[in-house]
C-alpha positions, 0 to 999 in steps of 0.5 A, a space after each residue: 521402483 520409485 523415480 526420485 529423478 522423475 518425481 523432481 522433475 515434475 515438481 518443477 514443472 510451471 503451472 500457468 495462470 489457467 491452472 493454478 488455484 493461486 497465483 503463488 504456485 506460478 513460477 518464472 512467468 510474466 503475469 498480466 494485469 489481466 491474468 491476475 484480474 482473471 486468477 482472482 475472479 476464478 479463484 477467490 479463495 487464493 485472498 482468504 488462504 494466503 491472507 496476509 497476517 503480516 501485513 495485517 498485524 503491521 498495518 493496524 498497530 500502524 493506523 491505531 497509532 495514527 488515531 491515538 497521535 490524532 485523537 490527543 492532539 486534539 485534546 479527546 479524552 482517554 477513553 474517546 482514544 482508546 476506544 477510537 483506537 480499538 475500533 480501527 485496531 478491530 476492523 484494519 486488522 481484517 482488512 489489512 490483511 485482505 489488503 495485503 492478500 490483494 497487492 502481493 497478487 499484483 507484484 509480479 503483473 505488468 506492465 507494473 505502473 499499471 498494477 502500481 495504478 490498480 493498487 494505489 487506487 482501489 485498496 485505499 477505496 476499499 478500506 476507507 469505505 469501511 473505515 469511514 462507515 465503521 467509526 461513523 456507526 461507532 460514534 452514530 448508533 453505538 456511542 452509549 457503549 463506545 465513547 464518541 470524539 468530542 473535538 472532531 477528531 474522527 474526520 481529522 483522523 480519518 483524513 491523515 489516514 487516507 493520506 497515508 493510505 495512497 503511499 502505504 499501497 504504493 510502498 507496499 507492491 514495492 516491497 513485495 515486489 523485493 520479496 518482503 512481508 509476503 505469505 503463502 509464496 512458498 521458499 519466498 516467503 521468510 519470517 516477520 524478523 527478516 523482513 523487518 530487518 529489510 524494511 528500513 533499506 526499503 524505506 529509503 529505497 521507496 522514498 527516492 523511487 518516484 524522484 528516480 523515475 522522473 529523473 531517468 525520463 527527463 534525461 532521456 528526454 520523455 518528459 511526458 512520462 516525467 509529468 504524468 508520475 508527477 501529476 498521477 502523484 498529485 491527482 491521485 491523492 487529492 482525488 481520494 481525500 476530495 472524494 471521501 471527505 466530500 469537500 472539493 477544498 480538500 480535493 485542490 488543496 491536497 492535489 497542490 500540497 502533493 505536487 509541492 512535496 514531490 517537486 522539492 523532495 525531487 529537486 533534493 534527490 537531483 541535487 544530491 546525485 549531481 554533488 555526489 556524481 561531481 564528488 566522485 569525480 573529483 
């Protein structure tokens, strides 16, 4: 006779980063940066089975829309837009949901500033690469069948989506790690309606995130780790905009646009804790 309770129990047996083929099937324990960098390198099938359609859907109607707001401001005609933006359409569906297979491995790893700082860093290298060579083809080989920009509106593109790349890497480890927009992780896993519900919060959530953190170690005096999530903010995106648009102008000026944005938007998320908390005690 079959031992249902046996059988049950044996379900709920943790499999451990060794054992499993994906790290999805490990359950209730803490992964290191190293134990995923290790899952992936055993394991590299786990990125094509649980690549993300979520994600991959998302973020190339996201990034068109970037190259359709940034092709007609600069006055391209329709069919140099189009064409821009089926191109990047094509190619980010693909690697949007790589992209996304990758970040959901690292949610769960720690220390999480340094799965933050790996995902934040390379997944915009990644696809920059291949964005900047794809559409570089396009307008360089193939531009007798796909219409090139005329109005150098591919390198002003290309810079807002790299840009966008450092922030949308960040928000989207932040998400996953609150169980949203994830694939193949079993009873975690909801529909796209669901976590499009969710995503809104989120937002908000992820936008006082970094200004939150430097906030909580000013006042418990670590100021030192307040300056580095202020500087790593700034380096990081004047790093991969210096880099990839080869001008060093671009790399300083960015870092400081960066530094500007985060210490007002902080000094506004402090501001409006202190009249809140003062309100409330009131």
């Amino acid at each position: 006779m079959i031992n249902l309770e046996k059988i049950h129990l044996s379900e709920d047996i943790h499999l451990s980063v060794a054992d499993a083929d994906d790290l999805e099937e490990i359950r209730d324990e803490e992964i290191s940066v190293f134990d995923v960098f290790s899952s992936l390198v055993q394991h590299p099938a786990q990125i094509i089975t649980r690549w993300n359609w979520k994600a991959a859907l998302l973020g190339a109607l996201l990034r068109a829309s970037f190259y359709f707001t940034v092709y007609k401001a600069s006055k391209e005609s329709w069919l140099v837009t189009f064409t821009a933006m089926l191109v990047e359409f094509s190619f980010r569906f693909f690697t949007s949901g790589i992209s996304g297979a990758l970040v959901q491995s690292f949610r769960r790893a720690t220390p999480a500033w340094l799965a933050t700082a790996i995902v934040t860093i390379s997944l915009p290298i990644f696809s920059h690469t291949i964005e900047y060579f794809t559409h570089f083809a396009q307008e360089k080989y193939f531009y007798n069948v796909f219409a090139a920009a005329e109005n150098n509106a591919r390198q002003k593109a290309f810079a807002v989506s790299v840009l966008f790349s450092v922030l949308s890497a960040m928000f989207n480890i932040f998400i996953m790690r609150h169980g949203v927009l994830l694939v193949g992780a079993g009873e975690e896993s909801k529909t796209l309606w669901t976590d499009l519900k969710r995503i809104p919060l989120l937002i908000l959530e992820f936008m006082v995130f970094l200004p939150n953190q430097m906030i909580k170690f000013i006042r418990s005096g670590q100021f030192v780790y307040s300056l580095g999530i202020f500087l790593g903010f700034g380096f990081t995106v004047g790093f991969i905009l210096g880099v990839f648009r080869g001008k060093w102008s671009w790399a300083w000026t960015t870092a400081l646009g960066a530094w500007a944005i985060m210490l007002t938007w902080t000094i506004l998320v402090a501001a409006f804790y202190f009249f809140y908390n003062r309100r409330s005690r009131a």
